[in-house]
N, C-alpha and C positions, 0 to 999 in steps of 0.2 A: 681784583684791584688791591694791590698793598698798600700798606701805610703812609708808602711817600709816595701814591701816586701811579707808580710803575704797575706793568702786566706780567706778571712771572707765566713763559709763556713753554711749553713740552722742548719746541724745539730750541735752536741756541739763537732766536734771536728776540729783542724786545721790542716793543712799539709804545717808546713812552718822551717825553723828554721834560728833565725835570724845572725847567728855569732856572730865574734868580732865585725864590726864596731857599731852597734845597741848597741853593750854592753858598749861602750863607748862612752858616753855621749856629751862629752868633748872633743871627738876627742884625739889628745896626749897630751892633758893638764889632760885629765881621771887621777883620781888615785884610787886603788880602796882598798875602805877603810868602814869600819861601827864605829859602834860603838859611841862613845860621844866625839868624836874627828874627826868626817866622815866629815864634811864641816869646815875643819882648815888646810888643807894640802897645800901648793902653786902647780901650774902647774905644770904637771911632769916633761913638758921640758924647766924650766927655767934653764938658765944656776947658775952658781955658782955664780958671779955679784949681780944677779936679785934674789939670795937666802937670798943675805944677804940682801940686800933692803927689801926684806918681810919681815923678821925678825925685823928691824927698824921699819917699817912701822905697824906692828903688836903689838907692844908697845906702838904705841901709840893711838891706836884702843883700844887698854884692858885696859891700867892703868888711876886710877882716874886724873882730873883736880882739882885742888884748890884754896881757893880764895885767889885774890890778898890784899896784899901783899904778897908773902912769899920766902922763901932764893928757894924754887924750882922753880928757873923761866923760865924752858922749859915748865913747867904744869901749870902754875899761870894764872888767869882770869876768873874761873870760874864764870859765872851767869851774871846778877845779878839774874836774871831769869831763872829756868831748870827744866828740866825734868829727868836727870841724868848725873851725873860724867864723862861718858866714853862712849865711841860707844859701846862697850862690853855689858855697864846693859841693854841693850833695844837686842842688837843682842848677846845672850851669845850664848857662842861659837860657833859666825857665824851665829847662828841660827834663829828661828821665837821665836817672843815674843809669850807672850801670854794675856787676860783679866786680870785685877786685880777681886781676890777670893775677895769677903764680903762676903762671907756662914758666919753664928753662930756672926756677930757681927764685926767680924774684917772691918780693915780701911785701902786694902793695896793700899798704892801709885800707881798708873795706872804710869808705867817705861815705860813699852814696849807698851801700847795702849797711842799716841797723840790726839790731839783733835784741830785739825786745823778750823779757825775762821775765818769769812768774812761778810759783808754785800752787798745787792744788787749793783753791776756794777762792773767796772774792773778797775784796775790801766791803769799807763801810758804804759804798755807792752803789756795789753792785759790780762793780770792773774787779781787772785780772788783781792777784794777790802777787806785791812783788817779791823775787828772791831775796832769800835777806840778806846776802851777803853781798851782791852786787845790784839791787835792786829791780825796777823794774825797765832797762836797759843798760845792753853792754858796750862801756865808754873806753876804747883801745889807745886816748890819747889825753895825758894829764900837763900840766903846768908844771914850774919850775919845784920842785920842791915836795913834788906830791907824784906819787906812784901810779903809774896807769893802769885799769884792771885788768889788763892780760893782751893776749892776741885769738886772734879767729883767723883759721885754716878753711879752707875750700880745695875740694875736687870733684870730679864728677865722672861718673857710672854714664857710659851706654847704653841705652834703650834701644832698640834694633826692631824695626817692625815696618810692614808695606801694605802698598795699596792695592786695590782689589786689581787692577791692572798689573801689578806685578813690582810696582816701582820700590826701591827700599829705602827707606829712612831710619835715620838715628837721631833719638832724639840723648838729650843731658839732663843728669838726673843729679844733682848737687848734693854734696854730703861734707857736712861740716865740722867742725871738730876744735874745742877750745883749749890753749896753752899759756903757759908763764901765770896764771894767776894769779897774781898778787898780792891780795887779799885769800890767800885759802880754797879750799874746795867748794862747788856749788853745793846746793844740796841736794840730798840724792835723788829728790823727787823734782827738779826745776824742770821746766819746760821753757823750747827759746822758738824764737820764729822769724828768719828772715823778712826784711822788708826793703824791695829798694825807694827811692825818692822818685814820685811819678813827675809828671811835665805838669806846670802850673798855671795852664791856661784853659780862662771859664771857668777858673773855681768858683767865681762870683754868681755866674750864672747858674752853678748847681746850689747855691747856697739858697737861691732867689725859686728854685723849684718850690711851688707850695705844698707842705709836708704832706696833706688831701690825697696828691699826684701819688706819691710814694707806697701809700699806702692801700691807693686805689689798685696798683702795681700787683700788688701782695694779692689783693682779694679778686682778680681777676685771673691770675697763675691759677691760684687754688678751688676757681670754680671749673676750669678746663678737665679734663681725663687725661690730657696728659705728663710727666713725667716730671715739670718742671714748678715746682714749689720754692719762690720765694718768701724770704721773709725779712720783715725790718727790723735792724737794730733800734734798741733803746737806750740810752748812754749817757753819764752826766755830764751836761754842761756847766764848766767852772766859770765862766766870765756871769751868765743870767742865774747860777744857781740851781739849773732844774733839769729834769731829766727831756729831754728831745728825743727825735728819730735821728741816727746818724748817719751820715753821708760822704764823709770823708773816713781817710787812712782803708787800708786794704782789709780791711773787716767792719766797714762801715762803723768802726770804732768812735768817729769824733762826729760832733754836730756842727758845729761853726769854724766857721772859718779865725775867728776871735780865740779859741780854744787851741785850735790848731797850731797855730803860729807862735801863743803864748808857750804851750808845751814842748812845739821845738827850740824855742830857744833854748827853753828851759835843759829837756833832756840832750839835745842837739848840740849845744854850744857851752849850756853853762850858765846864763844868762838871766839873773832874777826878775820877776816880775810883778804885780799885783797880784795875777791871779795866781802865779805859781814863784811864791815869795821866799824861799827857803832850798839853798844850793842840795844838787841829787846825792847826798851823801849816806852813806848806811853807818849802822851805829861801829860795823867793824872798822871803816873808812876813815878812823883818826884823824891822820895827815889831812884830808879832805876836808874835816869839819874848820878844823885849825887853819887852815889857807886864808890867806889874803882875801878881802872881799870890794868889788868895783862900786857898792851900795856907800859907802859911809859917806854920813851926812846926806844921801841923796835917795832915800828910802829902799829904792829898788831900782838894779842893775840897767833899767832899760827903763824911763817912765812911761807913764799913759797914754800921751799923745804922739809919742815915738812910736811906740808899740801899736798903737794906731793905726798909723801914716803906711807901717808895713802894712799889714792888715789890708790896707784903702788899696795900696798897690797889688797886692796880690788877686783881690776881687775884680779889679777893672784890668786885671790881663786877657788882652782880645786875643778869643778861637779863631787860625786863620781860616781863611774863606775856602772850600773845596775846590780840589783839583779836578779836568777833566770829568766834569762831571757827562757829558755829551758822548763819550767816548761810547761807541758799541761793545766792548769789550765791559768795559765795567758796569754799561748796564744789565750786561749777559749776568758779570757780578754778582748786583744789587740782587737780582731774580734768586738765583740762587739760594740768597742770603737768606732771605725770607722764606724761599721754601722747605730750607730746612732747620728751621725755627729760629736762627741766633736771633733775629730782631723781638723775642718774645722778654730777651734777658735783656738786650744791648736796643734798649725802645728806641725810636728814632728821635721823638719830638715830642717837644714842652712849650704848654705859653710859663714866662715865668711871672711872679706877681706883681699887684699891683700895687703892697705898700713895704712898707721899710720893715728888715729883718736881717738880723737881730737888734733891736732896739737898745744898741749902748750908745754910751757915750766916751771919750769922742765918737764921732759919728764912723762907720769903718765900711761902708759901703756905699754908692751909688744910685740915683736914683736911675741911671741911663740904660741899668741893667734890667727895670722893671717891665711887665708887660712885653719879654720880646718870644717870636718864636724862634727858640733854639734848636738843635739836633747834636744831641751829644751823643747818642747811643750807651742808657744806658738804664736800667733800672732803680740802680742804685742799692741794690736789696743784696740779701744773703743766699747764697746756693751751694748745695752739698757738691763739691765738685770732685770727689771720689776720694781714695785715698793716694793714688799718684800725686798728688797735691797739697794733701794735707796736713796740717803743723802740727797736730793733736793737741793746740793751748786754746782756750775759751777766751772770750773775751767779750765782757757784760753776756747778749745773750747770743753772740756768735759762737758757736763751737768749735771743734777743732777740724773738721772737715767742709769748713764753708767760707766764701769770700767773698766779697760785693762785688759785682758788676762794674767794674774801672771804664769809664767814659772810651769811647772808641775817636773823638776829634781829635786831629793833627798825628795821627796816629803814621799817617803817610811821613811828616816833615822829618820826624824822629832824626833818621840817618844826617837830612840837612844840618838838624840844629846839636845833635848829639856826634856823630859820626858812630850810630850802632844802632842797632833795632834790639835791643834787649828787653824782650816782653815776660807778661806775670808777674806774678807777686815778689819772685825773688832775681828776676832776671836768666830766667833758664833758659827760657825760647830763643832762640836766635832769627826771631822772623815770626810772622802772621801764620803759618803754615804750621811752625812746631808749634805755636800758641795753642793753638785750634786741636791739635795732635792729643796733648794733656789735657783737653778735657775729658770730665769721666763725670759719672754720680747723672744728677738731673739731668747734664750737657752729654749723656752717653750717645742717646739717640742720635743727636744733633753730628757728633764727630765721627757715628760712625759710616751718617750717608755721606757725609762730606770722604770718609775712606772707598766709596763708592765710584767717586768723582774719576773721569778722565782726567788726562795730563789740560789740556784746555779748559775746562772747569773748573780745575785749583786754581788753575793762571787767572782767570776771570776772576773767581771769589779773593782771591789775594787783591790781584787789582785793583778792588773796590774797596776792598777795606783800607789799603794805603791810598784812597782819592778821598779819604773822611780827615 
């Protein structure tokens, strides 16, 4: 009997069915929705209050920032340095970014792919050490007056490789490459690490995971014999001051969702803040420091209760409710799924807790998210996923061949609400199937009996994992 209930059974059929709770992702934050608006809904059971704080809070997630000076001074400060206007152009609606296209010539802006910077050793907290000339990301679009730090190029290498059945697959292997520099040469030693903008729903729900869970995660991998050793990140929190387990960004790099949000403004847009109060400029960065600023007379770029309100909004973004979950095919799936370990990394189910975390103020979370049972699929933790993967940059006590386990819900909607299925850390996959393809490291075992797989038993395990 697995986890969620089902018989993973020799031959191809199951004898299980899973209900409503299974179907509800979200617990009663579910809503169930598709379409190009499937990850934009707030928790089902917010009250009325808490509706219209989303609503606040969502305006100012979508609408552009601009530079300061200007008569609109709830949105003024943009830059000096960014990567985009708004949380919306990197997470459009909610969703997963994707690769910037150069097919035939084109030049398009990388929005939703960042490019986070570091050289060897660690600050005063324990995190990556940034480049010093362009710091610790790379911002490809400046303000009126002030120089942008360069461009970033993308191409990609073919991987060529088949299944035990004979079938052949190609998989895309990205290769980077930075120009126009602005500022001068990196240094010789910098290390960079693609990141795309994942989909932004149920972050609230992971935040509300009791950190106990996480770690209970770790110490039960490691009492097993087989192959798959996670581990948790530890990483400081600037909004409470203290080091936590981290749960967000694709190296389990951030602990709160508070954090999270303050630092994209900050490195994202430009955008000052309490906790992160002083524009991204390096000391080479002149022009940058000398720019116009959207703070005067008003402390910081974006105040508290703004800052907030996003915050409020992003946690009460409901997981939608699973698709076809009844289907025999996907339960053929699910069996699969578990039999050949993925649900040991990508866990099905959490109760989340039962009091308020993180305890700031304004208040940035919900109580509606407390006590529910969830199914994100996911650990949450660190795993060596080989070198086909790996960035070689550290970060607190992630290394350079390891990644967190990225939540596997609405994983299905993607196409709906993106129009692409661009999976992983940097957007290489083109689908669940090349996902699964590049794993390596811990996840060796796991991809290689999935290469084992008949053409009908990818179909299923694809299946199932687009029904999450």
């Amino acid at each position: 009997m697995g986890a969620l209930g089902f018989v993973a059974l020799a031959g191809p059929e199951v004898v299980a069915h899973p209900g409503e709770a299974e179907e509800k992702t979200g617990g009663d934050t579910t809503v169930f929705a598709t379409g190009r608006n499937a990850f934009s809904f707030p928790a089902a059971n917010l009250d009325d209050p808490e509706r219209t704080r989303f609503v606040i809070g969502n305006s100012f997630f979508k609408r552009n920032w601009v530079q300061a000076p200007a008569s609109t001074k709830a949105r003024d400060g943009l830059g000096p340095h960014f990567i985009a206007r708004s949380c919306a152009a990197c997470h459009m609606q909610d969703g997963r970014g994707a690769p910037p296209d150069f097919r035939k010539g084109l030049s398009e802006p990388p929005v939703a792919l960042l490019m986070r910077l570091s050289v060897p050793g660690t600050d005063r907290v324990g995190g990556p050490l940034p480049e010093p000339v362009y710091g610790d990301q790379f911002q490809n679009f400046a303000i009126r007056g002030v120089k942008s730090e360069g461009q970033i190029a993308l191409r990609y290498e073919n991987v060529a490789g088949r299944f035990a059945d004979g079938t052949r697959y190609t998989l895309q292997r990205p290769v980077y490459s930075f120009s126009k520099l602005n500022y001068g040469p990196m240094a010789k030693d910098a290390m960079f690490s693609p990141r795309i903008a994942p989909q932004v729903i149920g972050v609230g729900l992971l935040e509300a995971i009791p950190e106990a869970e996480i770690l209970r995660n770790a110490q039960e991998q490691a009492a097993t014999d087989g192959p798959i050793r996670g581990v948790a990140n530890r990483v400081y929190d600037v909004p409470s001051q203290q080091m936590l387990v981290g749960r967000f960004g694709w190296k389990a790099n951030v602990a709160t969702l508070a954090h999270q949000t303050a630092a994209a403004f900050s490195g994202d847009i430009g955008i000052t803040s309490r906790p992160f109060p002083e524009p991204t400029c390096t000391p080479r960065q002149t022009d940058c420091a000398a720019a116009p600023s959207g703070a005067d007379g008003r402390g910081h770029e974006i105040d508290d209760r703004t800052l907030a309100d996003v915050v409020f909004y992003q946690a009460t973004l409901a997981p939608p409710a699973r698709r076809n979950v009844n289907d025999a095919q996907v339960r053929v799936g699910q069996a699969l799924f578990a039999q050949v370990q993925c649900a040991t990394c990508h866990r099905p189910t959490y109760t989340t807790a039962r009091e308020l975390f993180p305890p700031l103020t304004p208040r940035v979370t919900s109580k509606a998210l407390f006590n529910q049972t969830i199914h994100p699929y996911t650990d949450l933790l660190l795993h060596d996923m080989g070198d086909g993967l790996a960035d070689g940059r550290p970060d607190f006590l992630a290394n350079g061949r390891q990644w967190r386990t990225p939540p596997l819900w609405g994983i299905g909607l993607i196409p709906d609400v993106n129009g692409h299925q661009r999976l992983l850390h940097d957007g290489r996959a083109r689908g669940v199937m090349e996902a699964i393809l590049w794993h390596d490291g811990e996840a060796r075992e796991s991809r290689d009996a999935v290469l084992q797989f008949n053409a009908a038993e990818r179909e299923a395990l694809v299946k199932f994992v687009e029904s999450l």
